[in-house]
C-alpha positions in Angstrom: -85.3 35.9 6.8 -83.9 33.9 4.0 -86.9 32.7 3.0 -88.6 36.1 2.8 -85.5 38.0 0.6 -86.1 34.3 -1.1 -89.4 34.8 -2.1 -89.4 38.5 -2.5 -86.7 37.4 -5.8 -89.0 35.1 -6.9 -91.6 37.9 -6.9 -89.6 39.8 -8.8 -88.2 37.8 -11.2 -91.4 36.6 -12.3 -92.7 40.1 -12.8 -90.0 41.3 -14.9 -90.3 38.1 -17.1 -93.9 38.5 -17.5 -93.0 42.1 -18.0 -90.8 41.1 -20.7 -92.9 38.8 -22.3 -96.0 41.0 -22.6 -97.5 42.9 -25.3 -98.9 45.4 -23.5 -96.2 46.9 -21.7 -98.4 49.7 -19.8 -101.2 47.2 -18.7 -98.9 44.5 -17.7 -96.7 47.0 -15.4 -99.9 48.3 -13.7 -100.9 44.5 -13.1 -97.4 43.5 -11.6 -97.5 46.8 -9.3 -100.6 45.6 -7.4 -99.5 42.3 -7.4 -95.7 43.7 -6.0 -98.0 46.0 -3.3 -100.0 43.5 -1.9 -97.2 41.5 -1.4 -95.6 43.9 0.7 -98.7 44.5 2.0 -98.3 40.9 3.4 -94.6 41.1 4.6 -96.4 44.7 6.7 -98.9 42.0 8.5 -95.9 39.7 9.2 -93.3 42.3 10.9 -96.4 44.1 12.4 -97.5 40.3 14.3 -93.9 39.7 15.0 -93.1 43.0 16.3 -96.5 44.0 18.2 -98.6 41.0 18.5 -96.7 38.4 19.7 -94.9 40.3 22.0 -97.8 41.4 23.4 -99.0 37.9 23.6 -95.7 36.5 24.7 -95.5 33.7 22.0 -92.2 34.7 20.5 -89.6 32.1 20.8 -92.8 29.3 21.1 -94.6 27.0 19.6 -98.1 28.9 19.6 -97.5 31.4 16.3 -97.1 28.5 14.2 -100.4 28.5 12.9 -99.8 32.2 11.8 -96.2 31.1 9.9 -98.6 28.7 8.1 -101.5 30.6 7.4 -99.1 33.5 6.0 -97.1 31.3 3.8 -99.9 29.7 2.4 -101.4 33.4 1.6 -97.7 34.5 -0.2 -98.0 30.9 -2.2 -101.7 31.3 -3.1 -101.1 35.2 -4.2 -98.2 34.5 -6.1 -99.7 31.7 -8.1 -103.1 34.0 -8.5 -100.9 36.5 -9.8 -98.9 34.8 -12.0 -102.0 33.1 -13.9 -103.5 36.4 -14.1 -100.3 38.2 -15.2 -99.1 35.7 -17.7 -103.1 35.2 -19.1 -103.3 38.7 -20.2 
């Protein structure tokens, strides 16, 4: 859990710098909205396959969602370095 709250401050930190920094203050908030939504559209996947999914499947507590943890992690990096570059660019 403290590396989600850890990453949902680096989300937004980063936004409200880039928000900050930009010139085009109405363009720049729609981009960091989406960006913010999908995100919590990927903490939704993670609670709904922690709370439905693997119960179901009996792999909490075990070894056999690891794959998931890694896939989803990977996902959160590579969307919050695609959004930054975008962000920042514009």
């Amino acid at each position: 859990m403290i590396k989600l709250f850890a990453a949902a401050c680096l989300f937004l930190i980063t936004g409200l710098a880039a928000f900050f920094v930009s010139s085009n203050k109405s363009k720049t908030l729609k981009l960091i909205t989406n960006w913010l939504l999908v995100f919590i559209g990927l903490i939704a996947l993670d609670f709904f396959a922690e709370a439905f999914v693997f119960e179901w499947l009996d792999w909490n507590g075990t070894t056999k969602n690891d794959w998931f943890f890694m896939l989803w992690w990977a996902s959160v990096l590579f969307w919050f370095i695609y959004g930054t570059r975008k962000i920042f660019s514009r």
